[in-house]
LOPA-275954 format. One record per atom (N, C-alpha, C): atom name; x, z, y. Coordinates in steps of 0.05 Angstrom, whole numbers, plus 5000, padded with zeros to 4 digits. Each point is the difference from the previous one (the first is absolute). Layout:
<nodes>
NODE  atom    xx    zz    yy
NODE    CA     X     Z     Y
...
</nodes>
This chain:
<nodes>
NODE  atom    xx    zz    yy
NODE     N  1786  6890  6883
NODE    CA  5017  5001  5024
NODE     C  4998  5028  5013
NODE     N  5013  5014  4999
NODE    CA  5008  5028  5010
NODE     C  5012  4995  5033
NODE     N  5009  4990  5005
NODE    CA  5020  4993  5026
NODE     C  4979  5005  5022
NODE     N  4970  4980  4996
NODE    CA  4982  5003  5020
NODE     C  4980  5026  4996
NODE     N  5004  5013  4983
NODE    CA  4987  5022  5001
NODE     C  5005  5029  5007
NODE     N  5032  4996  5000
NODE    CA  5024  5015  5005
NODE     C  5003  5000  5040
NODE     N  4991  4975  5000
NODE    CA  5006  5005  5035
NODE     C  4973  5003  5012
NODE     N  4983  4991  4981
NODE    CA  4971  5021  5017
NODE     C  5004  5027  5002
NODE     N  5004  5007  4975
NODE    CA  5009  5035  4992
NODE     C  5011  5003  5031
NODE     N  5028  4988  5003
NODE    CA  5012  5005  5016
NODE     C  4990  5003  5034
NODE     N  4981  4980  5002
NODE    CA  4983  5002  5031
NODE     C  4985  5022  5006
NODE     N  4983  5005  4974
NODE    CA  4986  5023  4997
NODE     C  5015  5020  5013
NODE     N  5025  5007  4989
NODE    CA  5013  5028  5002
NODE     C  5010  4994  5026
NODE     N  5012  4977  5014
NODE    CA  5006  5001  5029
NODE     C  4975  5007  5014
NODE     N  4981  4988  4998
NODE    CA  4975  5006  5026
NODE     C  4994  5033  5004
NODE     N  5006  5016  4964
NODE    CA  4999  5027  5001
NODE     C  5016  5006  5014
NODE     N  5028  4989  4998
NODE    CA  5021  5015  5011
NODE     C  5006  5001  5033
NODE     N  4983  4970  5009
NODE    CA  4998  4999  5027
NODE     C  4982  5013  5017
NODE     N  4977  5003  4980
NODE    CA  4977  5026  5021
NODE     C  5009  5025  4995
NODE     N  5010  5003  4983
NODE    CA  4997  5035  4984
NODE     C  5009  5018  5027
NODE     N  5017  4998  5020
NODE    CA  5003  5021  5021
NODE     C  4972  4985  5024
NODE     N  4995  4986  4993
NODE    CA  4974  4992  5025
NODE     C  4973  5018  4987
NODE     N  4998  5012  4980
NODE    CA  4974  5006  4984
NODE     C  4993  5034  5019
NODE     N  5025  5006  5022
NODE    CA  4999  5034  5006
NODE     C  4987  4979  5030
NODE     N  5005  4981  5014
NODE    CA  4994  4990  5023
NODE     C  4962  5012  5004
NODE     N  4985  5009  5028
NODE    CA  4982  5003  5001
NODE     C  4983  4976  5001
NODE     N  4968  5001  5002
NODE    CA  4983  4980  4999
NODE     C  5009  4985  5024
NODE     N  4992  4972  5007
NODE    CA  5011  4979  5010
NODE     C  4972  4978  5003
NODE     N  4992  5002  5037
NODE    CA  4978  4966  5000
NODE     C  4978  5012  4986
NODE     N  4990  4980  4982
NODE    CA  4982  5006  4999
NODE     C  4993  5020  4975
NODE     N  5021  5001  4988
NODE    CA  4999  5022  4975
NODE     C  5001  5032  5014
NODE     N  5010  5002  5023
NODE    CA  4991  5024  5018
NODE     C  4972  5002  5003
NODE     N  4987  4980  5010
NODE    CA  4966  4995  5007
NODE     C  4996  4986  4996
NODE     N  4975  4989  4981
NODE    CA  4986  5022  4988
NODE     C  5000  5002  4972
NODE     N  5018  4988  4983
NODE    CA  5011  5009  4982
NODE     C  5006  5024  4982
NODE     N  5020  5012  5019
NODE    CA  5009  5034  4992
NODE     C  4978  5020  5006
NODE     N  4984  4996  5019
NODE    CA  4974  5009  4998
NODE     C  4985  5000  4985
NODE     N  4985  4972  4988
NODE    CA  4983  4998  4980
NODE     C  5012  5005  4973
NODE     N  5025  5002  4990
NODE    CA  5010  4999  4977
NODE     C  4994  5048  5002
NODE     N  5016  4995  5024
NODE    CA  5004  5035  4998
NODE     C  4974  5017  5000
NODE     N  4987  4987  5002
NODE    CA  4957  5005  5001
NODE     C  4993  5002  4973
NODE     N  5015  4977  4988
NODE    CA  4992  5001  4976
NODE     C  5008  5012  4981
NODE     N  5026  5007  5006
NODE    CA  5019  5016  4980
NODE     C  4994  5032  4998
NODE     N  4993  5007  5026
NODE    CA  4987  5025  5014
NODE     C  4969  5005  4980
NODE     N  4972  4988  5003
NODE    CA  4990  4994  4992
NODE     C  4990  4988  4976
NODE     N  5016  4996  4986
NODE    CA  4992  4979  4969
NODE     C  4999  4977  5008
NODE     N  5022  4980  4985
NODE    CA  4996  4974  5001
NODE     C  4978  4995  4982
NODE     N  4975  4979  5012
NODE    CA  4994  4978  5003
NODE     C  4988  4984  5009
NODE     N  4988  4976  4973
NODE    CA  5002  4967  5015
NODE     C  4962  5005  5012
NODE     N  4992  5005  5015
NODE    CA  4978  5009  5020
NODE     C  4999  4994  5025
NODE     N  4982  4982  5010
NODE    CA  4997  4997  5029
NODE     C  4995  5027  5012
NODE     N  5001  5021  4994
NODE    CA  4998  5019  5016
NODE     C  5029  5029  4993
NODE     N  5021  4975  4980
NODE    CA  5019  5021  4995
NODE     C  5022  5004  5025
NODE     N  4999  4985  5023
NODE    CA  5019  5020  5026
NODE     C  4989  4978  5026
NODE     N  5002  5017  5020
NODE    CA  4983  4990  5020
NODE     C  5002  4963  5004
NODE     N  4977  4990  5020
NODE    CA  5010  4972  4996
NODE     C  5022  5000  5025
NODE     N  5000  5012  5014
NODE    CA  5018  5001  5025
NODE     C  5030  5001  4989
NODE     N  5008  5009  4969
NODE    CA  5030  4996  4990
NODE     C  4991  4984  4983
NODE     N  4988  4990  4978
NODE    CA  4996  4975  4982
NODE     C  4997  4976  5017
NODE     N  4992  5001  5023
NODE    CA  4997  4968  5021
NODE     C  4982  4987  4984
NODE     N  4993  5004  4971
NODE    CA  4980  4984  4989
NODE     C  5003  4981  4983
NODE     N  5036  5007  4990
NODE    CA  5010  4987  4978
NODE     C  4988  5009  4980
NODE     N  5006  4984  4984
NODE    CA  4996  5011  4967
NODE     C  5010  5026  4992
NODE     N  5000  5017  4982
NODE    CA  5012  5027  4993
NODE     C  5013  4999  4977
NODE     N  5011  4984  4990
NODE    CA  5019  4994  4968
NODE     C  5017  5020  5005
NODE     N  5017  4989  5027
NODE    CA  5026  5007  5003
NODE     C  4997  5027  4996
NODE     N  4981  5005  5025
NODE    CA  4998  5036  5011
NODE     C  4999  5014  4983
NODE     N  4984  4991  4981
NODE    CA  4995  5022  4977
NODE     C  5024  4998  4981
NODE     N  5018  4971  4998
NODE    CA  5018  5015  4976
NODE     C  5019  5017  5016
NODE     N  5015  4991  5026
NODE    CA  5017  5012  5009
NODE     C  4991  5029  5004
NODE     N  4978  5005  5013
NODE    CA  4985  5030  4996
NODE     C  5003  5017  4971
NODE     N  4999  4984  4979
NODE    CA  4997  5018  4972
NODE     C  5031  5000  5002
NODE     N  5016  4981  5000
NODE    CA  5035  5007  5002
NODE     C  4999  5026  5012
NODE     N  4997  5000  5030
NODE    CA  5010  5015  5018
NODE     C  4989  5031  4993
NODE     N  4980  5004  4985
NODE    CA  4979  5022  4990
NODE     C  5034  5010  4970
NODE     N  5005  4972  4995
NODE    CA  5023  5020  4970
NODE     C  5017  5001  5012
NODE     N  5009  4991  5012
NODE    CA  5026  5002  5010
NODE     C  5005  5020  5032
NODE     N  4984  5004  5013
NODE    CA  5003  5027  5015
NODE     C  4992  4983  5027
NODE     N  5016  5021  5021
NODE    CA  5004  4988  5028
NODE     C  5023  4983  5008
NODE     N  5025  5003  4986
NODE    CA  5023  4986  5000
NODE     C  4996  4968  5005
NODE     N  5007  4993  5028
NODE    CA  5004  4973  5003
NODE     C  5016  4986  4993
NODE     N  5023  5013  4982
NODE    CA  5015  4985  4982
NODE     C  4992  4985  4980
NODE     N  4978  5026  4986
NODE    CA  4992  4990  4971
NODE     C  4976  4989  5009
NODE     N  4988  4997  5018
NODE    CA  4970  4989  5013
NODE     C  5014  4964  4993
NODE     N  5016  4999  5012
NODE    CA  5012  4970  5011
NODE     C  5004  4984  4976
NODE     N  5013  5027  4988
NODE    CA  5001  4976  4962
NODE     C  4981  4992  4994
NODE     N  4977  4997  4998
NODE    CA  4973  4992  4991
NODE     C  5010  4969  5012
NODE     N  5000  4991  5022
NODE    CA  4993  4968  5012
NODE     C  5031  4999  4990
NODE     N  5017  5004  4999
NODE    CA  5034  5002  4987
NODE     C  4995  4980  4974
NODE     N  4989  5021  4979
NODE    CA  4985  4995  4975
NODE     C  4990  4979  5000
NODE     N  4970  4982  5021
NODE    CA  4994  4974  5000
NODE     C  5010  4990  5006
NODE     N  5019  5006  5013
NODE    CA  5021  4965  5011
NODE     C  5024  4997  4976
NODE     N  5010  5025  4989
NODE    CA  5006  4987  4968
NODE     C  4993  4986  4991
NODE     N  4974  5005  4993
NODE    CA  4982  4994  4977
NODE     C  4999  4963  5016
NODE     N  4996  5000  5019
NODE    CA  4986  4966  5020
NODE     C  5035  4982  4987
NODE     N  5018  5011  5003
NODE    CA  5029  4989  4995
NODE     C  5004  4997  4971
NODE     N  4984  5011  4976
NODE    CA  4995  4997  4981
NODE     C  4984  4982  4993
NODE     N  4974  5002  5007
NODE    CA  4987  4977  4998
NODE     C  5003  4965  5016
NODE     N  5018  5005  5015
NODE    CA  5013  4976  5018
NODE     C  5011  4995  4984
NODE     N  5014  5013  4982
NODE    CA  5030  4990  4976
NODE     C  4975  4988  4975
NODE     N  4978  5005  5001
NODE    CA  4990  4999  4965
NODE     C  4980  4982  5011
NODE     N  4994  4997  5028
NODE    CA  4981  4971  5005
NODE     C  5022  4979  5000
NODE     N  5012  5007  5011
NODE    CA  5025  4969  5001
NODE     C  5010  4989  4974
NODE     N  4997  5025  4981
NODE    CA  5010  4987  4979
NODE     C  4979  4991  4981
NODE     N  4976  5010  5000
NODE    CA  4984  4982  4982
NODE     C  4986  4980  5016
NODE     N  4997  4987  5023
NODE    CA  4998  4985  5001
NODE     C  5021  4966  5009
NODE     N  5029  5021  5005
NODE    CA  5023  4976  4990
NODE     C  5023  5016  4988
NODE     N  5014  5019  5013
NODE    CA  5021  5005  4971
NODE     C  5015  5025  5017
NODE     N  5020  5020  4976
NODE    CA  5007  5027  5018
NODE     C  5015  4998  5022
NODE     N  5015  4970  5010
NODE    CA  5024  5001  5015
NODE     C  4981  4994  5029
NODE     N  4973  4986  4997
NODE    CA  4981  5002  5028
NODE     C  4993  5023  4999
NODE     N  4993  5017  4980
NODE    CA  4983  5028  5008
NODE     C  5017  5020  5010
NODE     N  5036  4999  4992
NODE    CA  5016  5016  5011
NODE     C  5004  4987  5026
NODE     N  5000  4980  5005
NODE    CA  5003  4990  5031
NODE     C  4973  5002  5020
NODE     N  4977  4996  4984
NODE    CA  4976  5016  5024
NODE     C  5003  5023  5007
NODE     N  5001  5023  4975
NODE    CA  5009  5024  5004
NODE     C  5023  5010  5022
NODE     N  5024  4986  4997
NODE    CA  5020  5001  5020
NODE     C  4985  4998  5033
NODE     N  4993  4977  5003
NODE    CA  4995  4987  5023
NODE     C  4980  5015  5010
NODE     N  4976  5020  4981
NODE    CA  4982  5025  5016
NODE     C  5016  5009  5007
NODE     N  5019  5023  4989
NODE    CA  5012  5021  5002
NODE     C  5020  4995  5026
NODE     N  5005  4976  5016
NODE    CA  5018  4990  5014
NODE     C  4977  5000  5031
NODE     N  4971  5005  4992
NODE    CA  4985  4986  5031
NODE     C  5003  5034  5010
NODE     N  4995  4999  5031
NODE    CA  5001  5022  5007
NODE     C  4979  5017  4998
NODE     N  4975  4977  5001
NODE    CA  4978  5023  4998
NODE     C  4996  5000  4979
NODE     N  5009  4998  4983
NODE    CA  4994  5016  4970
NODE     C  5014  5025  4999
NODE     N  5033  4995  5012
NODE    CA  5009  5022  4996
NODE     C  4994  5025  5017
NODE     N  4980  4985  5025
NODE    CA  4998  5024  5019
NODE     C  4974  5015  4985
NODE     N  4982  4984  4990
NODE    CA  4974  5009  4994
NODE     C  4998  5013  4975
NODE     N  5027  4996  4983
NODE    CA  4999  5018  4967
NODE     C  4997  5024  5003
NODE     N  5002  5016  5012
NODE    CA  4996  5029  5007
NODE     C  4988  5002  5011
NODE     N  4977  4987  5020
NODE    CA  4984  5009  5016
NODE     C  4976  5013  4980
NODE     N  4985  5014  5019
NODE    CA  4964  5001  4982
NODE     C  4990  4985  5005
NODE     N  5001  4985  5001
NODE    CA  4979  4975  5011
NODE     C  4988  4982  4975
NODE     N  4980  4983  4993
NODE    CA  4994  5000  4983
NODE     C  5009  4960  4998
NODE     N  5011  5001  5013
NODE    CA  5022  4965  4997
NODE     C  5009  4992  4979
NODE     N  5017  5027  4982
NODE    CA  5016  4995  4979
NODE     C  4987  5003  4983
NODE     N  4970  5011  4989
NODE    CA  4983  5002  4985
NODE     C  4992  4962  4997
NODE     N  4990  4998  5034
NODE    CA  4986  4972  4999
NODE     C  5022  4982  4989
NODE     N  5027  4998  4997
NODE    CA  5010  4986  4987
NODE     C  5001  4998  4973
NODE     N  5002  5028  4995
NODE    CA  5002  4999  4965
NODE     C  4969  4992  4986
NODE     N  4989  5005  5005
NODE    CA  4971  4997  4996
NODE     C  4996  4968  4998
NODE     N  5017  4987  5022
NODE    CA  4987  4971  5001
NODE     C  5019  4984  4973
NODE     N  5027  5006  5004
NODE    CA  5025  4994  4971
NODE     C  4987  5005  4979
NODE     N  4983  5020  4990
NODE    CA  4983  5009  4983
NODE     C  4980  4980  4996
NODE     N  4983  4994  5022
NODE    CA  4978  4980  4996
NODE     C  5008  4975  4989
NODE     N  5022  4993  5013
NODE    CA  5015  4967  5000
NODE     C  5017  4990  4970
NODE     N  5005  5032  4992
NODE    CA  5025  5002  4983
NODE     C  4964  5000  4966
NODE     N  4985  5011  5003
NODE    CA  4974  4995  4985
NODE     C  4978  4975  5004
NODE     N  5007  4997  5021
NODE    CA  4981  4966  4996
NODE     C  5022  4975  4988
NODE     N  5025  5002  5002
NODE    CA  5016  4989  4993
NODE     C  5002  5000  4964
NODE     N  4997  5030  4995
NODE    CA  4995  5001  4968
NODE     C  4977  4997  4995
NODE     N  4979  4989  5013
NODE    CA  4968  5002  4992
NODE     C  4997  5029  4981
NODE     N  5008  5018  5023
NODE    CA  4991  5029  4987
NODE     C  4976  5006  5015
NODE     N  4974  4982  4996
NODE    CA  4976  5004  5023
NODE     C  4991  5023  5008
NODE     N  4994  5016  4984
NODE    CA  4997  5036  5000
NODE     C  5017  5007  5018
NODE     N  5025  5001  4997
NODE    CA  5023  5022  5010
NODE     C  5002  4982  5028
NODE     N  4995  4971  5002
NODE    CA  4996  4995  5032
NODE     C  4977  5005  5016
NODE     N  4975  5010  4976
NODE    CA  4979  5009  5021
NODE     C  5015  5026  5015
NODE     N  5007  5021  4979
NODE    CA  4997  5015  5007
NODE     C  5028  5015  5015
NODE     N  5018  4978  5008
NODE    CA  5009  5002  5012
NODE     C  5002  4990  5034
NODE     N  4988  4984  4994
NODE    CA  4984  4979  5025
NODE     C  4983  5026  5007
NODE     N  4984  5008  4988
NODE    CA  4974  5023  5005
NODE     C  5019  5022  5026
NODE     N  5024  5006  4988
NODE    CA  5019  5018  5010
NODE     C  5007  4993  5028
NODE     N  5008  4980  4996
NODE    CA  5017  4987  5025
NODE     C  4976  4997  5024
NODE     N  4982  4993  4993
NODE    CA  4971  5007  5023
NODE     C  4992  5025  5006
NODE     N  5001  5023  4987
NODE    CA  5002  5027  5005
NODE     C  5030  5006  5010
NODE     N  5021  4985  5006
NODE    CA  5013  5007  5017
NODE     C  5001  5005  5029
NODE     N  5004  4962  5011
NODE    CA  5002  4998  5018
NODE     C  4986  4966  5015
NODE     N  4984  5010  5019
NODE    CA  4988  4965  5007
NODE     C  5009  4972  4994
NODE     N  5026  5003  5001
NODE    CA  5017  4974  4998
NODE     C  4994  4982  4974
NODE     N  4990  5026  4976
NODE    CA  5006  4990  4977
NODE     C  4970  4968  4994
NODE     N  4977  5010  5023
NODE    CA  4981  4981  4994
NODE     C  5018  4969  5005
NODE     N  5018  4996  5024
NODE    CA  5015  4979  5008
NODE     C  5022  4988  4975
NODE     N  5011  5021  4991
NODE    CA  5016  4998  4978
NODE     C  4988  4991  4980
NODE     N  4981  5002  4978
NODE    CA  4978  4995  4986
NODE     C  4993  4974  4995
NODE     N  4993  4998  5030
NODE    CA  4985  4970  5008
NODE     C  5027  4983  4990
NODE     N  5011  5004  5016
NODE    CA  5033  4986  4995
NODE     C  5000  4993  4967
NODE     N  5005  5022  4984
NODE    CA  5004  5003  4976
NODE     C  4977  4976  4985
NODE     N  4976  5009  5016
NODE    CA  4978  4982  4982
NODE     C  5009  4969  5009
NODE     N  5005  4996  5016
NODE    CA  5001  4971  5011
NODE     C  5023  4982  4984
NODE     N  5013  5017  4995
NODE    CA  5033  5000  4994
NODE     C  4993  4992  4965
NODE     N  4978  5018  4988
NODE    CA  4993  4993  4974
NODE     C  4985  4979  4990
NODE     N  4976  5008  5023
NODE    CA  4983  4974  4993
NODE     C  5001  4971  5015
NODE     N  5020  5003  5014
NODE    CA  5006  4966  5005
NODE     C  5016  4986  5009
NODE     N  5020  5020  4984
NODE    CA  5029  4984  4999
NODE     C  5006  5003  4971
NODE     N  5000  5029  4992
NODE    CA  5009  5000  4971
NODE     C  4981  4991  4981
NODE     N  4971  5003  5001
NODE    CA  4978  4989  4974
NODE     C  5012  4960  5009
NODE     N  4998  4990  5033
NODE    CA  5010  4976  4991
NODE     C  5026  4990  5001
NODE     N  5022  5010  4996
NODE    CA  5013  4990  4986
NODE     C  5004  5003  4965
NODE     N  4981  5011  4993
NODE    CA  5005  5010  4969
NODE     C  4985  4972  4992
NODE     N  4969  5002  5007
NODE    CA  4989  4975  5004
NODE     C  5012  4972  4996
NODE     N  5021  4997  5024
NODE    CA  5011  4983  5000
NODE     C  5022  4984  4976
NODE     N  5023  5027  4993
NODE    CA  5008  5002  4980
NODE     C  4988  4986  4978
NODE     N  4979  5015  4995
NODE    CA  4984  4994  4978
NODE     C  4991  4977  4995
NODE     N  4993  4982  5023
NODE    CA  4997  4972  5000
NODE     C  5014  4985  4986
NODE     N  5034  5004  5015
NODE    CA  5019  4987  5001
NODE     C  5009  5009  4961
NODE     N  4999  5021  4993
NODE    CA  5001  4998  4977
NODE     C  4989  4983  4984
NODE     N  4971  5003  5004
NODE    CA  4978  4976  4995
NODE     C  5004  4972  4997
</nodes>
């Protein structure tokens, strides 16, 4: 089926097409402070992942995943807040991609092109795909986790689970979720199944 993979393609290239003049807009909330600070500390400085890689007064005491990749971006790619912005641009692709390839392996392409749709339609996705903020990381990261415990790829969900906690706090809440979600709903209904096969 091409049709549903054809109109992911297609969301993709609208969400580009809808930020692409927002990517020159300046920092904004809280990606002004302390954000653009700690990222520009780091970029200034050498990114990295170090409790002592930019003051705690701009890290607030999050995790440093983000800082440091958006820092090594912002280190190739210059000062340009155009090309700075593609970086979180780039993960909210990638989150609309994996929304299309979780939906579909765990029911079929015409839900994964309609999850996909229905991100690309909320506002704060669309407001937050360009931000620096490290949101659109914590999403893809978790589609990643969900989209690998689903394939019992245990590895590639440690160590993407591993990720998603070096992001951002939320991900311990998310996690929990995830575990709860595995071990006692999905181990019993398989259980169950299995009975009833029995």
């Amino acid at each position: 089926q091409l049709a549903p993979v054809f109109i992911t393609i297609l969301t993709c290239l609208l969400l580009v097409f809808l930020k692409w003049d927002a990517l020159n807009l300046p920092h904004y909330w809280d990606e002004a402070f302390p954000y653009s600070y700690a990222i520009g500390f780091m970029t200034e400085h050498g990114p990295i992942i170090r409790s002592d890689a930019a003051p705690a007064i701009y890290t607030t005491g999050h995790p440093l995943l983000f800082y440091f990749l958006q820092a090594s971006w912002n280190s190739i790619v210059g000062e340009s807040l155009h090309w700075q912005r593609l970086f979180p641009l780039l993960l909210s692709v990638l989150s609309l991609m994996m929304t299309f390839l979780l939906g579909k392996k765990m029911f079929n392409s015409w839900i994964g092109t309609g999850a996909a749709v229905l991100l690309v339609c909320q506002n704060v996705f669309i407001a937050q795909s360009s931000f620096q903020l490290p949101e659109v990381l914590l999403t893809l990261l978790l589609l990643l986790s969900v989209y690998f415990l689903h394939q019992q790829r245990k590895w590639l969900f440690v160590i993407s689970a591993s990720l998603l906690l070096f992001t951002k706090e939320p991900a311990v809440v998310l996690l929990f979720i995830i575990f709860i979600y595995d071990m006692m709903i999905l181990q019993a209904s398989k259980k169950y199944s299995g009975r009833l096969k029995s």
